[in-house]
C-alpha positions in Angstrom: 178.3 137.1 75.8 175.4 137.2 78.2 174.5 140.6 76.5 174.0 139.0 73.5 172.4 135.8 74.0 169.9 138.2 75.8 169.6 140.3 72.6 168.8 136.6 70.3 166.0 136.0 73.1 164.5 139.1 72.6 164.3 138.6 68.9 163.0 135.5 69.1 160.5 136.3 71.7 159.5 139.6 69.3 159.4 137.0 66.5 156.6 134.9 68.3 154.4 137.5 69.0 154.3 138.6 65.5 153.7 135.7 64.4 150.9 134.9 67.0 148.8 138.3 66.2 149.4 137.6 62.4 145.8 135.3 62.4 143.8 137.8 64.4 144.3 140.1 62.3 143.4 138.5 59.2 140.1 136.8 60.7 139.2 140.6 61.6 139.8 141.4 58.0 137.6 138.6 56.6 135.2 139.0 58.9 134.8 142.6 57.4 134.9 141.8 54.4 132.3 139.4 54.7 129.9 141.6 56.4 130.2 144.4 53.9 128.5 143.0 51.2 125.5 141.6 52.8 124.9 144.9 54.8 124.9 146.7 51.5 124.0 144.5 48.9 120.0 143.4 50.0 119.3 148.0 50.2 119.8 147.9 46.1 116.7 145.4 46.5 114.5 146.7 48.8 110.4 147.6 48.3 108.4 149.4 51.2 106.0 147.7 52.6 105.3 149.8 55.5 106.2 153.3 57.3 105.8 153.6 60.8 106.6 156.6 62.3 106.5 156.7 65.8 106.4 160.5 67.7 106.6 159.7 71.6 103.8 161.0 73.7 107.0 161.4 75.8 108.6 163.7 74.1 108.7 167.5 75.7 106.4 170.2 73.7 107.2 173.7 74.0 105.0 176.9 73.6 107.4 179.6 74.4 108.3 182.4 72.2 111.7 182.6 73.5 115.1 182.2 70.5 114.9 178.8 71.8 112.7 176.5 74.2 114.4 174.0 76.0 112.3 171.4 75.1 112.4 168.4 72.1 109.7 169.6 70.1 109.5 172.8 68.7 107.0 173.5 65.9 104.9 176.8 65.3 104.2 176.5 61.6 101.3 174.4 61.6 99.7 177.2 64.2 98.3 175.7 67.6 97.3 172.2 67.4 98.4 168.4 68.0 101.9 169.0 68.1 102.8 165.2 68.0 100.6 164.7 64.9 101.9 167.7 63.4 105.4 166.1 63.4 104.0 163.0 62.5 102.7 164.4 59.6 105.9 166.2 58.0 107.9 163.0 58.8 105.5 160.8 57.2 104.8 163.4 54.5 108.2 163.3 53.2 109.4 160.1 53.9 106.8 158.2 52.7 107.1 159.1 49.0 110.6 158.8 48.8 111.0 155.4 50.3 108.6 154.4 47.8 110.2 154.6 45.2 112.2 151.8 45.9 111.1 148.8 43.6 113.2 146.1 44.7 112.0 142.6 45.3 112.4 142.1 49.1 109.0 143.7 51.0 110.4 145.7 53.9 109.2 147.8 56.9 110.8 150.8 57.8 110.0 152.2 61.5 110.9 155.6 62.1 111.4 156.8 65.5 111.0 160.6 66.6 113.9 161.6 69.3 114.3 165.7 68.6 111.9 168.1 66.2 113.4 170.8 67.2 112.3 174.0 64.6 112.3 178.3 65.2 110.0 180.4 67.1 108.4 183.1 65.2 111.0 185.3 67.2 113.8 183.1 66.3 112.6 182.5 62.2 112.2 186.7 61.7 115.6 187.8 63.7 118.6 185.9 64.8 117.9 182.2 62.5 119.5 179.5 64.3 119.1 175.6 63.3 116.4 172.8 62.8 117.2 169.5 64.4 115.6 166.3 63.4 116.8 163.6 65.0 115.4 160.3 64.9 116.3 156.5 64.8 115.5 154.0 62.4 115.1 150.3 61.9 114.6 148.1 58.6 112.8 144.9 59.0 111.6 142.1 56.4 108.0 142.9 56.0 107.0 139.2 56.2 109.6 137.4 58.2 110.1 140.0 60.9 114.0 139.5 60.3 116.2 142.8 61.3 117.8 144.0 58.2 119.4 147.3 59.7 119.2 149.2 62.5 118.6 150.4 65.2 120.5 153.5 63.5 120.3 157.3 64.6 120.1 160.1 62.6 120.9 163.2 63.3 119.6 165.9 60.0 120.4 169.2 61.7 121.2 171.8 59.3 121.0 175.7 59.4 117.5 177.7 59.2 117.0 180.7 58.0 116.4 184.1 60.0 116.1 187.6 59.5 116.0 188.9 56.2 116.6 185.6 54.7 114.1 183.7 56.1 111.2 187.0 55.1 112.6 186.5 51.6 112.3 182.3 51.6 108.2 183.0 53.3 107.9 185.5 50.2 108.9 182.7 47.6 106.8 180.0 49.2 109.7 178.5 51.1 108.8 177.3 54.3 110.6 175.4 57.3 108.4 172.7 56.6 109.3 172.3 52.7 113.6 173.0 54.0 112.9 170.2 56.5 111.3 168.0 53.9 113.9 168.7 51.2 116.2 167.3 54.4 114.4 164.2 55.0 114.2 163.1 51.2 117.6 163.6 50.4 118.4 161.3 53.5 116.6 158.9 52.1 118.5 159.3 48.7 121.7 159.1 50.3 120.8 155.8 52.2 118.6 153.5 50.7 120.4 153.4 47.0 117.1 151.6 45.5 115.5 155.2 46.1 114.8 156.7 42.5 116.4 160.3 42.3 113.4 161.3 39.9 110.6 160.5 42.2 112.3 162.1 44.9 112.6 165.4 43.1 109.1 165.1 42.1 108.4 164.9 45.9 110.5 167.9 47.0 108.6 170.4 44.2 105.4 168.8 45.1 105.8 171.0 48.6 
């Protein structure tokens, strides 16, 4: 008898807490729900206003012709210069078209933060390859109120460069790291800010 007048109070107790989780959980689903659409929704609607791409002073440049510099810049392409600028440059080069082909109704500034331009040494481009990291994080803000719209976000575009043989045939077509790294950075933009026009951005990419 005591066995089973334990067994009732078990159920009973099991019964509660069931029923006192049951409201959490269905807050956290609204509160989803509710979320989704206006983190989605205002990108469909969206205009650039502004590009700011920012390429920390901060940030460690490297020079050596080893397969790969321990450093968070690595760019030869441009041959010897501003390194900073240089990156600047290809970020702003490529994301600045694409972004503007949004032609929504809500004026928005888009900050672009430089963590990792990582590209090959000549030794690394012409023998073993390896892999271009651009890393960077992002913020959206409404170009006239100041309000955040999304953000701070990081990206992280690495994807596999060529070497060897490749990479001599790519140089004899007019392929470069910088138009692969480009091609990169637009189709980002195309897969994240739906308002992007597919047409212009193509037109960007064969503009390289």
């Amino acid at each position: 008898m005591y066995m089973r007048r334990f067994f009732y109070a078990l159920l009973g107790l099991a019964a509660l807490v069931v029923a006192g989780c049951t409201p959490t959980t269905d807050v956290s689903r609204n509160i989803g729900l509710d979320i989704g659409p206006v983190a989605d929704g205002p990108r469909q609607n969206w205009a650039l206003a502004d590009l700011v791409v920012n390429v920390p002073r901060t940030l460690v440049v490297s020079e050596a012709h080893g397969f790969k510099p321990r450093a968070d810049i690595v760019w030869r392409e441009d041959g010897p210069g501003d390194r900073y600028a240089q990156v600047e440059d290809i970020m702003r080069g490529a994301l600045e078209p694409a972004l503007s082909s949004m032609n929504g109704d809500i004026p928005v500034q888009v900050v672009v933060e430089v963590t990792r331009f990582h590209a090959l040494t000549e030794r690394a481009r012409y023998t073993t390859g390896g892999q271009h990291e651009i890393e960077f994080v992002y913020v959206v803000r409404h170009a006239e109120t100041g309000a955040l719209l999304s953000g701070p976000q990081p990206v992280d575009l690495t994807f596999r460069a060529l070497g060897g043989r490749q990479a001599v045939e790519a140089t004899r077509q007019g392929i470069t790291q910088r138009s692969r790294i480009t091609e990169q950075l637009v189709g980002w933009v195309q897969g994240t800010f739906p308002g992007a026009r597919p047409t212009t951005l193509l037109a960007a990419q064969s503009a390289i």
